[in-house]
N, C-alpha and C positions, 0 to 999 in steps of 0.2 A: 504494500500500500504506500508505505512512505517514498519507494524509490519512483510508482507512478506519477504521487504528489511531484517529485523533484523535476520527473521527465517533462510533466506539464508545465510547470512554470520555467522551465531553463527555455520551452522552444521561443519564444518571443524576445528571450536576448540572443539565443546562437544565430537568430535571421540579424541582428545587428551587425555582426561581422558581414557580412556580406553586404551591408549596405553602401560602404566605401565602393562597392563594383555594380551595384545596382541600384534601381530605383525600388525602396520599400516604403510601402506605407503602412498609418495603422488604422485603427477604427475602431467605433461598437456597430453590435447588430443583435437584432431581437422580433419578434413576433409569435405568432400565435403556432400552437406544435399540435396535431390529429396522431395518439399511439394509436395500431392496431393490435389487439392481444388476439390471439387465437385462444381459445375455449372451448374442450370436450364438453358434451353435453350428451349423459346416459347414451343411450341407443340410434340418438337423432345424427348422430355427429358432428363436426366440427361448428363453432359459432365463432364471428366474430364481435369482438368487442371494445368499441370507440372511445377513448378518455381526450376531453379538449383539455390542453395546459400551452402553457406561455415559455418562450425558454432569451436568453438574454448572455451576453458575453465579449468577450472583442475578439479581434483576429490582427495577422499580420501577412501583407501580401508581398512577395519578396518577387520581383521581375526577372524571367531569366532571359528572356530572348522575346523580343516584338512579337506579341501575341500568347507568349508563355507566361506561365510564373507560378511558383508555389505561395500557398495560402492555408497555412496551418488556424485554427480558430481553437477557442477555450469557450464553451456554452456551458449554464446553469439550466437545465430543462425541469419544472415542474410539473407534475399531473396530479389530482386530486389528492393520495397517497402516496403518490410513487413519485421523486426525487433523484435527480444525477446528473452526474457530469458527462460531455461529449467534445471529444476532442478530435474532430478530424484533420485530414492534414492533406489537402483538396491540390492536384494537376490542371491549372485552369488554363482553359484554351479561347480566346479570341475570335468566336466560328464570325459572327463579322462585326461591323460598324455597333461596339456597348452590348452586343450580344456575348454572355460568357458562358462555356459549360465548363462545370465543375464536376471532377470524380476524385474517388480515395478511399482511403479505409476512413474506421472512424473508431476510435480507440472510446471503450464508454464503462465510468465505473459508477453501481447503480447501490445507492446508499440503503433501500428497501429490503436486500437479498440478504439472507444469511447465509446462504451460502453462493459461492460464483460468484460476486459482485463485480467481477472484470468482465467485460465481451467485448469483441470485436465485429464491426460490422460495415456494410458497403452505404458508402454516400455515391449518389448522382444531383447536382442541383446544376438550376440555372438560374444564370444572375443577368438583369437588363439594367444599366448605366442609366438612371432618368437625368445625373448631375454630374459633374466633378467631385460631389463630395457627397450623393446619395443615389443608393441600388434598389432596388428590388428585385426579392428575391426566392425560386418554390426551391425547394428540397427533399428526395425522396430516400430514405435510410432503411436497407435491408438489412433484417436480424438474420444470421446463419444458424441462430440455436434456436431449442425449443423456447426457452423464456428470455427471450433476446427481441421483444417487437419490434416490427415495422413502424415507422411514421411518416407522418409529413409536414413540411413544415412552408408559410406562408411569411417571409417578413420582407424590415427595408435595412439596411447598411449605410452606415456614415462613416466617410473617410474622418481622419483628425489632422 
C-alpha cells in the first residue's frame, strides 16, 4: 500500500524532468462517474447494477512529439459507499484539429475491499479542446476482474 501511495505521488514530479525537453502542463479535472456492477441474481442470471458518483483530481500532460504525449492523472472517485483512487496513465493521440483519444491502463486502489483493494484496469477516453485552458471530456474504464466495474465517466479539464 505504502509503496503505491509513493508511486502515485512521485508521477507528477518524474514528468518535471522532462519538462526542460518538452512542453508539460498541468490541471484539475472532475465530473460526474456511471459504475457498472454486475450482479448474480438466483436462477435469473446476470443483473446489472448503476451507482451515479462524482470523481475529481489533476493530471499532468507531458508532450512527446506533435500530436503525442503522455498524461498520467490522480482521481478521487466517489459512489454512494464505494470510495477510490484511479490512476491512469493515458497515450494520447491528436486524431485531428482539439480532437484527442486517450488509452492506458489505469492503476485503481478501492478503499471498500477487504480484500484485493489493488486492480488494474483499461481506460479508452476522448477529450475535445473547447479552450486553451478547458476540455471536455467521456471516459470508458474496463474492469478485467470479477469485482473490478466498468464505468463511465462524463466531465471538463482545466489546464493551470
Amino acid at each position: 500500500m505504502k509503496q503505491f501511495v509513493f508511486f502515485l505521488i512521485c508521477i507528477p514530479f518524474l514528468s518535471l524532468n522532462i519538462e526542460a525537453q518538452n512542453q508539460t502542463t498541468f490541471g484539475l479535472k472532475g465530473g460526474l462517474n456511471l459504475t457498472f456492477f454486475q450482479v448474480v441474481e438466483s436462477n435469473f442470471g446476470p443483473s446489472t447494477e448503476t451507482e451515479v458518483g462524482y470523481y475529481g483530481g489533476f493530471f499532468v500532460n507531458v508532450e512527446i512529439d506533435e500530436g503525442f504525449s503522455i498524461q498520467p492523472e490522480f482521481l478521487y472517485i466517489g459512489l454512494s459507499d464505494f470510495k477510490f483512487l484511479n490512476a491512469p496513465i493515458y497515450v494520447s493521440y491528436e486524431v485531428v484539429n482539439n480532437l484527442n483519444i486517450l488509452v492506458g491502463p489505469s492503476m485503481n486502489y478501492f478503499f471498500d475491499f477487504f480484500v484485493n483493494k489493488f486492480k488494474v484496469r483499461g481506460d479508452i477516453s476522448v477529450a475535445f479542446q473547447l479552450s486553451d485552458i478547458l476540455d471536455a471530456h467521456v471516459k470508458y474504464t474496463l474492469g478485467f476482474e470479477e469485482l473490478s466495474p466498468n464505468g463511465l465517466f462524463f466531465g471538463v479539464g482545466i489546464r493551470l
